[in-house]
C-alpha positions as CSV (number, residue, x, y, z in Angstrom):
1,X,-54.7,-17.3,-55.0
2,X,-58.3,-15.2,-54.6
3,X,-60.4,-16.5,-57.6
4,X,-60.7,-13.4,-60.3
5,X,-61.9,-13.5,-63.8
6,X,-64.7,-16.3,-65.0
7,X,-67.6,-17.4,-63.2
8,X,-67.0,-19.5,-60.1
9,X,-67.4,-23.3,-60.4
10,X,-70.3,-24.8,-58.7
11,X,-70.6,-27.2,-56.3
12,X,-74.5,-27.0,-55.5
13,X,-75.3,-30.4,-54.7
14,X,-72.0,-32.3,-53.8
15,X,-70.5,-33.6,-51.2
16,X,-67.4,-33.0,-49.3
17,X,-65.9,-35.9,-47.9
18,X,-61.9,-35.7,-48.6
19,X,-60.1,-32.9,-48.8
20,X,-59.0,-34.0,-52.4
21,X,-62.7,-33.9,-53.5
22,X,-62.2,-30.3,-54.9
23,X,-59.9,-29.1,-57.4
24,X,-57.4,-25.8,-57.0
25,X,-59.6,-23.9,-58.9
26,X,-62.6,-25.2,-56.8
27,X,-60.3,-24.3,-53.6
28,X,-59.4,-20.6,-54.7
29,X,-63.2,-19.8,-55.8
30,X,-64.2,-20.8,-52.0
31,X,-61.3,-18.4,-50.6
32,X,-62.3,-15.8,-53.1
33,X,-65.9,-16.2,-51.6
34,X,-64.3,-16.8,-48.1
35,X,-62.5,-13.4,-48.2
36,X,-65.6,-11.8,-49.8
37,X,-68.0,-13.0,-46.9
38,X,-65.2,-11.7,-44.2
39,X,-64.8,-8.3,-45.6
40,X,-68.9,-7.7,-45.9
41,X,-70.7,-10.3,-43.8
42,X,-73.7,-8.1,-44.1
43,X,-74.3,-8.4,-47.6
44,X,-74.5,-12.5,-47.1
45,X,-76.5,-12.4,-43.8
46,X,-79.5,-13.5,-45.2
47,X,-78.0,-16.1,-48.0
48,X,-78.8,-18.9,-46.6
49,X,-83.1,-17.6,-45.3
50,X,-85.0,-20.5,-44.9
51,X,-82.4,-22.8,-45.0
52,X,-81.6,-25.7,-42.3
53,X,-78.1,-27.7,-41.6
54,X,-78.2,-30.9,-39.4
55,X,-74.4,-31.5,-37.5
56,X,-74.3,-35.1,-36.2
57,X,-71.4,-35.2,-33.9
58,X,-70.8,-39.0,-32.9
59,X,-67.3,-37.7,-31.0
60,X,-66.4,-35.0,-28.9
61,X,-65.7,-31.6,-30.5
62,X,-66.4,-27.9,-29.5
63,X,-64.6,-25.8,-32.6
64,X,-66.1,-27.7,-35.2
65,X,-69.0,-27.7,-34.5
66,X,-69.7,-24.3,-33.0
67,X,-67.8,-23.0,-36.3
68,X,-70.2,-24.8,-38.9
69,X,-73.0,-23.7,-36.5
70,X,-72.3,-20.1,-36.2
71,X,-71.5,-20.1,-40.2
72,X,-74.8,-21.4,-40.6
73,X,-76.7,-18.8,-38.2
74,X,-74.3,-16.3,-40.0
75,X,-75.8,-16.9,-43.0
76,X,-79.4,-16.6,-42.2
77,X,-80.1,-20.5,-41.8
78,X,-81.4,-22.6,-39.2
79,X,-79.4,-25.5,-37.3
80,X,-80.5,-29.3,-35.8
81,X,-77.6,-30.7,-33.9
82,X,-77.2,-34.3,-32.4
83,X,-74.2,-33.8,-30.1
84,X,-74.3,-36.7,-28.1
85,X,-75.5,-39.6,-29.9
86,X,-76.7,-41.7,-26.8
87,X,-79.6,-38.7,-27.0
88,X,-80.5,-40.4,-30.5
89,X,-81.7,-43.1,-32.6
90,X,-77.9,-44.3,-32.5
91,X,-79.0,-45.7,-28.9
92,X,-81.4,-47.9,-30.1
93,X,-79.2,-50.0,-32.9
94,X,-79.9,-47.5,-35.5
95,X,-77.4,-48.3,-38.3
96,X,-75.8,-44.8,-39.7
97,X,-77.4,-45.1,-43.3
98,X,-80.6,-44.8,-41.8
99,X,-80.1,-41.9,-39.6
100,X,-78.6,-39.8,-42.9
101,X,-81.5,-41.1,-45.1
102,X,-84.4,-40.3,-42.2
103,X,-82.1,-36.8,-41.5
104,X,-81.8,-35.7,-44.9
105,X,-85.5,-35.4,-44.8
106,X,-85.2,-32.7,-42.2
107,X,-82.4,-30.9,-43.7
108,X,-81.0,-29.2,-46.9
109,X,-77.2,-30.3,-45.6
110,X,-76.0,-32.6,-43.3
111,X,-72.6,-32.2,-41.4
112,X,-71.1,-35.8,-40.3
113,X,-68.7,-36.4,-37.4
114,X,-67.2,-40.0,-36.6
115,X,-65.4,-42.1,-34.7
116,X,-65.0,-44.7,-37.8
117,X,-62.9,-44.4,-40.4
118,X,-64.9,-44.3,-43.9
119,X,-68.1,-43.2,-41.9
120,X,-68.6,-40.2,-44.3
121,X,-67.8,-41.8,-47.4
122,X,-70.8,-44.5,-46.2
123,X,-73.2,-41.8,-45.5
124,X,-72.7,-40.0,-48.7
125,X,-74.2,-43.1,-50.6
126,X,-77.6,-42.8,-48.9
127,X,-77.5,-38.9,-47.7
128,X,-80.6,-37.2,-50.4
129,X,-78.9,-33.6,-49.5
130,X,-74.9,-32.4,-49.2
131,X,-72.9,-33.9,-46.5
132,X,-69.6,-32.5,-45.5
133,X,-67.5,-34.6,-42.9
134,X,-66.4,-33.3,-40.1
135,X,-63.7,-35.3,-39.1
136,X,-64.2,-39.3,-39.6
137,X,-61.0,-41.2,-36.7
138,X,-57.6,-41.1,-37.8
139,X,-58.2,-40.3,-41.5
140,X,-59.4,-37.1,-42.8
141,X,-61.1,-33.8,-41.9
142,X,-61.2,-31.6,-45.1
143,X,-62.9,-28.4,-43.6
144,X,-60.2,-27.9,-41.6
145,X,-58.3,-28.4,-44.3
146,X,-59.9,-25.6,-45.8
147,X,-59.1,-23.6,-43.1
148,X,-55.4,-24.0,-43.2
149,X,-55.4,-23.7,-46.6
150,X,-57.1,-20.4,-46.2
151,X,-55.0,-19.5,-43.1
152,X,-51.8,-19.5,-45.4
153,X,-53.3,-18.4,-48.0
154,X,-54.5,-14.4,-45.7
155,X,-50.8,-14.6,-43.9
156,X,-48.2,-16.1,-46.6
157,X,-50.6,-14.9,-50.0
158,X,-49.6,-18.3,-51.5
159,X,-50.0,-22.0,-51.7
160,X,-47.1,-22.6,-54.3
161,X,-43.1,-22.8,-53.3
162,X,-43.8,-23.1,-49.5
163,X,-42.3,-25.1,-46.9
164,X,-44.4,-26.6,-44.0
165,X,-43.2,-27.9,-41.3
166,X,-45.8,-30.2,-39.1
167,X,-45.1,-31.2,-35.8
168,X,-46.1,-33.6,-33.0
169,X,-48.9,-36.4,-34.4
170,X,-48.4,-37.2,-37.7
171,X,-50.0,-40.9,-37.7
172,X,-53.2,-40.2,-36.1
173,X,-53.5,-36.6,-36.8
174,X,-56.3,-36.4,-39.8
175,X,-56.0,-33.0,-39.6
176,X,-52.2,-33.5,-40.8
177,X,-53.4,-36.3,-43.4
178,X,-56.0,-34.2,-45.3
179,X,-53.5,-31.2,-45.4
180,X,-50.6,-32.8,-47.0
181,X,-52.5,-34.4,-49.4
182,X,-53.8,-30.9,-50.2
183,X,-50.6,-28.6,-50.8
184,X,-49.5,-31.4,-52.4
185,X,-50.7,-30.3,-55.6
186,X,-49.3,-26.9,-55.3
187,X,-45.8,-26.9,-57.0
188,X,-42.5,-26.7,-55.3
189,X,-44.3,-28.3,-51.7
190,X,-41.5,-29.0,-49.1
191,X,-42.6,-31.1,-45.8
192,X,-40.7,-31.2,-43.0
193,X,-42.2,-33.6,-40.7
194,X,-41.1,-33.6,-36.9
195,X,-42.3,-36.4,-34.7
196,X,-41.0,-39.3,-32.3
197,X,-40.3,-42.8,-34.2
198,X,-44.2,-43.8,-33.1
199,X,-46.2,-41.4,-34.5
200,X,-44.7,-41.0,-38.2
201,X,-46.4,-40.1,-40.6
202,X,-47.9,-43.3,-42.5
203,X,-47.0,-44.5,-45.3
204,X,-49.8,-44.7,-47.2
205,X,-50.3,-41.3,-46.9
206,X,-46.9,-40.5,-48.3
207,X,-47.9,-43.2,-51.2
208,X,-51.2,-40.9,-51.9
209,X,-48.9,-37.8,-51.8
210,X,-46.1,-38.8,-53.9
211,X,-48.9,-39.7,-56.4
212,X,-50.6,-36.5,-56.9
213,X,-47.1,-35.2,-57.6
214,X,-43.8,-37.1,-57.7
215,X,-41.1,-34.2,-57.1
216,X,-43.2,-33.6,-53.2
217,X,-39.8,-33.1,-51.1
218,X,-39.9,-34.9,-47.4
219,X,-37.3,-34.2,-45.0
220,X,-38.0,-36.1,-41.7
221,X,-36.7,-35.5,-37.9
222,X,-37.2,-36.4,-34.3
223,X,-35.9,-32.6,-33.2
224,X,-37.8,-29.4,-33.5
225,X,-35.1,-27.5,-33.3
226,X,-33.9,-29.4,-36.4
227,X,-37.1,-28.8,-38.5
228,X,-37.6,-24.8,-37.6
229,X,-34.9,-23.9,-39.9
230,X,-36.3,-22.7,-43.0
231,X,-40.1,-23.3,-42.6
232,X,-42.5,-21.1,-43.4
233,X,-45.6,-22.2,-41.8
234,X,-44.9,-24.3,-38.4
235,X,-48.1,-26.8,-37.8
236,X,-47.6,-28.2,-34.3
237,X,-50.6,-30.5,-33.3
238,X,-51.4,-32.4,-30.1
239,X,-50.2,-35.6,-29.2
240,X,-54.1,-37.2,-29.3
241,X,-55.0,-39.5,-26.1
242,X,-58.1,-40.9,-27.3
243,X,-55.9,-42.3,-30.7
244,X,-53.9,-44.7,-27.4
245,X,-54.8,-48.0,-26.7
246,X,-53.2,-47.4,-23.3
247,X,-52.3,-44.5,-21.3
248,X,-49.0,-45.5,-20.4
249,X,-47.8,-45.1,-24.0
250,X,-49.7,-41.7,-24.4
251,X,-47.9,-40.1,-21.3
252,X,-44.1,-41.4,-22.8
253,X,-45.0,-39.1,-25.5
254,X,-47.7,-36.1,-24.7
255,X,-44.8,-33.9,-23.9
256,X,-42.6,-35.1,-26.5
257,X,-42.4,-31.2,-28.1
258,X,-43.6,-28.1,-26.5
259,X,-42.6,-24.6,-28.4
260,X,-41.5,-21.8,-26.8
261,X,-40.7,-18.8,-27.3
262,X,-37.2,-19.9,-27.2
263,X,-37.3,-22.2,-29.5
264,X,-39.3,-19.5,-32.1
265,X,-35.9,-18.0,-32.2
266,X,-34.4,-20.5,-34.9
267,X,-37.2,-19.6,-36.8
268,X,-37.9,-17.0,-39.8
269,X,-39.4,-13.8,-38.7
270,X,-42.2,-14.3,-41.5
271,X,-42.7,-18.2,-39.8
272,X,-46.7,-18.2,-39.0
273,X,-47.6,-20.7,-35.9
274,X,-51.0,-22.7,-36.5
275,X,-52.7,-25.2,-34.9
276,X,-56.1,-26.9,-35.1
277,X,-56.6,-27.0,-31.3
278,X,-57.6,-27.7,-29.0
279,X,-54.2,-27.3,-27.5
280,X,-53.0,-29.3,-24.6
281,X,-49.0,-28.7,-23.5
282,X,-47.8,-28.5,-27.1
283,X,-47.9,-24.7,-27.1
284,X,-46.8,-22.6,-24.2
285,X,-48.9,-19.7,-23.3
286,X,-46.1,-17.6,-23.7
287,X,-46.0,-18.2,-27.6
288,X,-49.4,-16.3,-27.8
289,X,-47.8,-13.1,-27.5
290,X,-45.6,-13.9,-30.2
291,X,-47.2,-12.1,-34.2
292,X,-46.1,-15.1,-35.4
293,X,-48.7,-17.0,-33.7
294,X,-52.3,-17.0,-35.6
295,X,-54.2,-20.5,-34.4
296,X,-56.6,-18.0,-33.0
297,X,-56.6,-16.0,-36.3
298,X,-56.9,-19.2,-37.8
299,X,-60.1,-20.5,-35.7
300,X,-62.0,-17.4,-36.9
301,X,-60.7,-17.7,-40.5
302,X,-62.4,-21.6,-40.6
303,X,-65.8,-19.9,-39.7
304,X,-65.9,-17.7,-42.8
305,X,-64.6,-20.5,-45.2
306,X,-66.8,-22.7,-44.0
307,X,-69.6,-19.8,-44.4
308,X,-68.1,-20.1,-48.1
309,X,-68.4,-24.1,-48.4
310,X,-72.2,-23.9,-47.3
311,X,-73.2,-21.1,-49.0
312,X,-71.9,-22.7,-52.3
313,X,-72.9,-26.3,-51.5
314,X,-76.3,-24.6,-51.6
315,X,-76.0,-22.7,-54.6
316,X,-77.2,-19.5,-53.3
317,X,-74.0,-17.5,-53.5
């Protein structure tokens, strides 16, 4: 999958607002680039020298945002943050096209968390620099997208002829949403999707999938045990309590699967764990012992991709 050959495409300039907004090619340059920057992150410490990145975090979030931030510092560049927008203009009434239009005179790229659905799409029409969302509600969150794509890419050394099996919230789960959509295009893609009767995965999203490539094979189940068999990558994710309208429904199913390190054993020895975390009870500790798990591995490979994505969005690598 690592980019060889003919000159990288460029993406100075663009935005990054669904994870579908790149091509394959586009996606193997940035690992190339990714794996480049991890193997000498000297030789890029300076790339991004006299540079500055805005993140405006309308929601909670502590990996994102410390990632893009310490791939920014990484790079050489400066960083303005809004991390709790009842410190800023927001307060006041001010609508979100203003904020990116007043902010993109400050910055040379913007990175947009929130709540809203179709919050980054909107701030892309007035933002004057790069904006890369960061997660907008329920629907998409293509740099961690990048991530996982990356993570299987460094443990499995492909993206084509792989089963993934995702467990746990598949409706609200953007991170699960921008990921399908993704591998998608890879040939010979097999899902397995493992989740109680409430939080399926929608199906507009299997409507955009089956799209992009009509032979995508689903195999749906309410048991883990059931969708271990035969997976090679295993993408458990948290059941969300700020996607309830009530609490009563979110503590029926919080615990609805937990893996352990007896369950690992219906799995393939090559299976690799991930997770975008934060974890909750989905994961025993246990399981961190376990090579197979690599959501930590996985945390540190989204800082170098992300390194990757800026330093290209930029044009100075």
């Amino acid at each position: 999958m690592i980019w060889e050959g003919k000159k990288a495409p460029t993406l100075e300039g663009r935005h990054f607002i669904d994870a579908l907004d790149f091509s394959p090619a586009e996606y193997d340059a940035l690992f190339s680039l990714a794996e480049r920057i991890k193997s000498a992150p000297a030789e890029f410490s300076s790339a991004c020298s006299g540079k500055v990145m805005a993140t405006l975090f309308y929601e909670p979030s502590t990996r994102t945002r410390l990632s893009f931030e310490a791939a920014m510092l990484r790079l050489g560049g400066k960083v303005l943050t809004v991390a709790d927008p009842r410190t800023s203009s927001v307060a006041k009434g001010e609508s979100l096209a203003d904020t990116i239009r007043t902010v993109g005179n400050y910055a040379d790229l913007i990175v947009l968390r929130h709540p809203k659905e179709g919050a980054a799409k909107l701030a892309a029409l007035y933002s004057p620099v790069p904006l890369i969302n960061g997660g907008d509600g329920a629907r998409e969150h293509p740099t961690q997208t990048l991530t996982d794509l990356f993570t299987i890419v460094t443990y499995k050394g492909r993206l084509e002829n792989i089963t993934v099996a995702f467990c746990g919230d598949l409706r609200y789960g953007r991170t699960v949403h921008s990921l399908i959509k993704a591998l998608a295009r890879y040939p010979g893609t097999r899902f397995i999707l493992i989740s109680p009767e409430e939080l399926r995965l929608p199906d507009h999203v299997k409507e955009e999938v089956l799209a992009l490539r009509k032979d995508v094979e689903f195999h749906e189940t309410t048991r883990m045990e059931e969708g271990l068999e035969g997976a090679d990558v295993l993408y458990m994710t948290r059941i969300q309590k700020e996607r309830f309208f009530n609490e009563e429904d979110y503590l029926k199913l919080r615990d609805a699967y937990v893996l352990t390190s007896e369950k690992l054993k219906l799995a393939e020895e090559d299976l690799i764990v991930m997770h975008p975390l934060p974890r909750v009870t989905e994961i025993s500790y246990e399981v961190d012992e376990d090579k197979r798990a690599v959501y930590f591995q996985q945390a540190r490979l989204g800082m170098f991709v992300r390194m990757a994505l800026i330093a290209r969005l930029l044009g100075v690598a």
